[in-house]
C-alpha positions as CSV (number, residue, x, y, z in Angstrom):
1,X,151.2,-131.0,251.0
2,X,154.2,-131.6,253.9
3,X,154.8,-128.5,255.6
4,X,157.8,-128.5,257.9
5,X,158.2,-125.7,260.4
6,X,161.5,-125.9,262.8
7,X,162.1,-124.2,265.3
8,X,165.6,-123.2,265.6
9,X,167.5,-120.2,267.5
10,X,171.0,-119.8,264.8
11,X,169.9,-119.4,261.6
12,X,173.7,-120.3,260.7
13,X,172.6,-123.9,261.7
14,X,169.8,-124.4,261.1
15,X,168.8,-123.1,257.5
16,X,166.0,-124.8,257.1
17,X,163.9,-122.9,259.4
18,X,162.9,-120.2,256.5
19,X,162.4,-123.0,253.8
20,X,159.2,-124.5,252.6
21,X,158.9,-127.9,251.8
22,X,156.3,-130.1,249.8
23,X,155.0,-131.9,247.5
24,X,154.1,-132.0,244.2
25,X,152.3,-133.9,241.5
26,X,153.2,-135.0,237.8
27,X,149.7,-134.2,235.9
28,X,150.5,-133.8,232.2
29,X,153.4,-134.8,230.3
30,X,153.6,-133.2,226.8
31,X,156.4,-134.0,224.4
32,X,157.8,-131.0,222.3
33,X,160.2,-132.1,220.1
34,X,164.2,-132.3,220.2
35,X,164.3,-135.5,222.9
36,X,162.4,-132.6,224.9
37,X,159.3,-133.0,227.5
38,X,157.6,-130.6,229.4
39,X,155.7,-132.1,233.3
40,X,153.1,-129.9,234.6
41,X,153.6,-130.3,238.5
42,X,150.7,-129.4,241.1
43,X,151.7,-127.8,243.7
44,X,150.2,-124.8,246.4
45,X,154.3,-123.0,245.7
46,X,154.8,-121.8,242.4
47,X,157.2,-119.6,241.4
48,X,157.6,-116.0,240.1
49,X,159.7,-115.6,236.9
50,X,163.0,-115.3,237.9
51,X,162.7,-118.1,241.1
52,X,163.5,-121.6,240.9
53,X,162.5,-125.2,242.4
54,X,164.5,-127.3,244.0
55,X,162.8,-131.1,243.3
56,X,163.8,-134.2,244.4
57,X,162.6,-136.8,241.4
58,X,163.5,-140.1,243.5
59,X,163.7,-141.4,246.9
60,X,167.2,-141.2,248.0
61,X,168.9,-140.9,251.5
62,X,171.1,-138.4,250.7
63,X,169.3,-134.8,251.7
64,X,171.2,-132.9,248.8
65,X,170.3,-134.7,246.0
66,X,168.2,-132.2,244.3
67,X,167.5,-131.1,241.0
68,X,167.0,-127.1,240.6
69,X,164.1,-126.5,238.5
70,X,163.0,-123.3,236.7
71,X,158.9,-122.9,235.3
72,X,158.1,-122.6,231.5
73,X,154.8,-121.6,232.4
74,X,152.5,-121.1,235.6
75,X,149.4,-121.1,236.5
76,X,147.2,-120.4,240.0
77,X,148.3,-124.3,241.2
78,X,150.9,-125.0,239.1
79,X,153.9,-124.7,237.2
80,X,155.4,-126.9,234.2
81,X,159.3,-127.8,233.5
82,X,161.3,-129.1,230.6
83,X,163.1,-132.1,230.9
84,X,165.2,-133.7,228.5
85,X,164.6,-137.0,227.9
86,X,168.3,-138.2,228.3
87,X,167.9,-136.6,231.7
88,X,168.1,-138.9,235.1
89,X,165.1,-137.5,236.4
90,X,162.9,-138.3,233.2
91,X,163.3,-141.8,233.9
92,X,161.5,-141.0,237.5
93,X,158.7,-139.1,236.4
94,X,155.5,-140.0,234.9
95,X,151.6,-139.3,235.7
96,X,150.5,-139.3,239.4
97,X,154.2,-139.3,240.3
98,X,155.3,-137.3,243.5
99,X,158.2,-134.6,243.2
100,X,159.7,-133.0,246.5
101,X,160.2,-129.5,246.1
102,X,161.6,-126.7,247.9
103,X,161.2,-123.0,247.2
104,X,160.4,-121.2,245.7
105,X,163.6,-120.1,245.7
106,X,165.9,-117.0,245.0
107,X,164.6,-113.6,243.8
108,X,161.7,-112.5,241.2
109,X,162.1,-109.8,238.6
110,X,160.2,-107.7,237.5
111,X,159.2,-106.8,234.1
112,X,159.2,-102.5,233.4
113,X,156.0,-101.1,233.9
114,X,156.7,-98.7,231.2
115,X,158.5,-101.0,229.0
116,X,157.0,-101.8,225.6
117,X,160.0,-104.0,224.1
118,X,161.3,-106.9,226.1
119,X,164.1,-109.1,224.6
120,X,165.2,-112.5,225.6
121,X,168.7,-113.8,224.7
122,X,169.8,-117.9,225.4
123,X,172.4,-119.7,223.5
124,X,171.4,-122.7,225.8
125,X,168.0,-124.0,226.5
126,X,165.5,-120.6,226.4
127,X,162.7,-122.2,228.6
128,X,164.3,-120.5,231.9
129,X,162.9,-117.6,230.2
130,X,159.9,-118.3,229.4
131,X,157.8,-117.4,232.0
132,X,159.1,-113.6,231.2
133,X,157.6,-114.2,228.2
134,X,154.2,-115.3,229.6
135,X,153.7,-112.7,231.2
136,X,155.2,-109.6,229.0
137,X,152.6,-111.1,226.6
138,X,149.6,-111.0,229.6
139,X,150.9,-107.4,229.7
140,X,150.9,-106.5,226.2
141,X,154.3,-106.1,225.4
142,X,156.0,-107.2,222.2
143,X,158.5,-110.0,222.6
144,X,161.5,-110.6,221.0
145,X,163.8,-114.0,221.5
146,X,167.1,-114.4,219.9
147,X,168.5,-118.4,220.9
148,X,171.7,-119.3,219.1
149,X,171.1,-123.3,219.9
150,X,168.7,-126.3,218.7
151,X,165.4,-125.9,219.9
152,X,162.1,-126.7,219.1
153,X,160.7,-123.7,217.9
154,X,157.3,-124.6,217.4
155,X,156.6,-125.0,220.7
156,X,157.2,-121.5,221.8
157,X,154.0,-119.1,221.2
158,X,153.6,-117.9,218.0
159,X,153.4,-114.1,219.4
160,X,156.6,-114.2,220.4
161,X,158.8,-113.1,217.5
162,X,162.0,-115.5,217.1
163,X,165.6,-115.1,216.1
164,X,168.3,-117.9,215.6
165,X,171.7,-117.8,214.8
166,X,174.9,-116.1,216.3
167,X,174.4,-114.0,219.3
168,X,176.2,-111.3,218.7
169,X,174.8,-109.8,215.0
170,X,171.4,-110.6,216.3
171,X,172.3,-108.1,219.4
172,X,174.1,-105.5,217.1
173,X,170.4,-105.8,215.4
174,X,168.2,-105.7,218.6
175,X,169.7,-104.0,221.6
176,X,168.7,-101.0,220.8
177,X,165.5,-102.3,220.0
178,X,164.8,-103.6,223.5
179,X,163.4,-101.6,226.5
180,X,163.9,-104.5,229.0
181,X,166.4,-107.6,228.6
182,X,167.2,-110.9,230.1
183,X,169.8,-113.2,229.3
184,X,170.1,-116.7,229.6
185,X,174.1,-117.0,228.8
186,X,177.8,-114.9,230.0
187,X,178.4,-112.0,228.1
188,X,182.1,-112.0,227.2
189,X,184.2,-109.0,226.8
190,X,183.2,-107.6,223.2
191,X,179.4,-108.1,224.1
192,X,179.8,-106.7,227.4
193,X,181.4,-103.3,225.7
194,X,178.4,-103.5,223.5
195,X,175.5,-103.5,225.9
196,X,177.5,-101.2,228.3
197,X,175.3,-98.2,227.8
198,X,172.2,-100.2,228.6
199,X,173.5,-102.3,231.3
200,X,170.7,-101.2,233.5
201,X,168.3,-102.6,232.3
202,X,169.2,-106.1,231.3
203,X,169.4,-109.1,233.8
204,X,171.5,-111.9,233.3
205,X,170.9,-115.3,235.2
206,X,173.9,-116.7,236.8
207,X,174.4,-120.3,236.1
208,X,175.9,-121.7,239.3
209,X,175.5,-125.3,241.5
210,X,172.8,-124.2,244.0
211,X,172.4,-127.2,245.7
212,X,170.8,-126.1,249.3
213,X,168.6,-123.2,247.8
214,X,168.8,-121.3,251.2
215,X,172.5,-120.1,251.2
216,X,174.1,-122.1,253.7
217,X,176.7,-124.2,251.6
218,X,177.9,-120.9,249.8
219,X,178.1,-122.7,246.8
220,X,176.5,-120.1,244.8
221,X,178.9,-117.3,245.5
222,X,178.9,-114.1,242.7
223,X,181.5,-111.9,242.5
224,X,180.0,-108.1,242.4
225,X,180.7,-104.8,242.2
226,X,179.2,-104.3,245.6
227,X,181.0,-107.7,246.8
228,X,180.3,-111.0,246.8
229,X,176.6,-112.1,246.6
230,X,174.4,-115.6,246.4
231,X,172.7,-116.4,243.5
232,X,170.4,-118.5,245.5
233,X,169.4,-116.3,247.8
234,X,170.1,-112.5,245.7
235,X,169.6,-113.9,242.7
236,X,170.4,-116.1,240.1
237,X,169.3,-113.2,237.9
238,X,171.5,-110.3,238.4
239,X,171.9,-107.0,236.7
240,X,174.6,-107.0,234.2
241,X,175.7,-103.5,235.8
242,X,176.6,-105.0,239.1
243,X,178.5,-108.2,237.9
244,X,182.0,-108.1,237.8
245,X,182.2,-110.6,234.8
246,X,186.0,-110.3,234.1
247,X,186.3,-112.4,237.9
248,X,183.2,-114.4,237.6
């Protein structure tokens, strides 16, 4: 593991000081179906759910060139990812190969302690939630996951019960259901209106370029009811009662 440490007096120029750097290792490479893979990376920095990687899956000069990376699963030492195999990066990766992470990065959250219910939503690739779902089931909790796109189904865990189709009749049908929610998606207006009263309790991730993962290019910026935040840094999940979605 590389482990940089700089010493640095503006934090405005020199970002770096508060990130960690290593390196990881490609163990296991398991295909699941759809032109999909998932790489189980060592590493001594794994992620929370909610937190991302960023990995670097080739030697390049260019500092910026990162991929950001979120866990299907973790374990103690390690984390796994889904790849696509149409994806640059799969063409770099195979056992024994080296990945250069940083992170992790942005904020975890937290499942409800006194939540029975919790409800996943994606209508793009669900495996950013995922690791919600490991751990709601570590806890007992009953798991619901409505996905309105082509996945490979069979590689989810068969406790989890699983919902396709459009998003918004399988919301009518759950919401109320559900103690605890995370989305994977951007409510528009008429599903907005509908989880309104629950707001509170549902977290939506923020899909935005984070490219520096310590918030120093400000390319991450959300637009908020208490101003303007960074994904990278205060999120990329956010509460879907602080976003001001209509200027997102």
């Amino acid at each position: 593991m590389l482990v940089v440490t700089v010493n640095c007096t503006s934090p405005h120029l020199c970002y770096h000081a508060s990130m960690r750097f290593s390196t990881g290792r490609c163990t296991d490479l398991i295909t699941i179906g759809n032109d999909r893979f998932q790489a189980k990376l060592h590493s001594d920095h794994i992620p929370l759910p909610g937190q991302f990687m960023l990995a670097r899956f080739w030697t390049t000069i260019y500092p910026y060139v990162n991929t950001v990376v979120f866990p299907t699963t973790t374990e103690s030492n390690s984390f796994t990812i889904e790849i696509k195999n149409e994806d640059q990066q799969s063409q770099n990766l195979g056992l024994g190969s080296k990945v250069e992470l940083i992170g992790p990065c942005g904020q975890p959250v937290s499942l409800n302690k006194t939540a029975r219910n919790l409800l996943l939503v994606a209508n793009t690739s669900p495996h950013k939630l995922l690791p919600f779902a490991q751990l709601a089931l570590t806890c007992g909790m009953d798991v619901t996951f409505l996905i309105s796109c082509k996945y490979p189904l069979e590689s989810l865990d068969p406790r989890i019960e699983v919902h396709t189709g459009e998003l918004k009749p399988l919301l009518e049908n759950h919401f109320e259901w559900a103690e605890q929610t995370l989305m994977d998606f951007k409510p528009g207006t008429i599903i907005h209106k509908l989880l309104d009263p629950i707001s509170s309790n549902i977290h939506v991730l923020c899909h935005l370029m984070m490219p520096c993962g310590a918030g120093a290019c400000h390319g991450c910026t959300v637009y908020t009811k208490s101003g303007w935040k960074l994904a990278c840094k205060q999120g990329p999940f956010f509460k879907l009662s602080e976003l001001k979605l209509e200027i997102e």
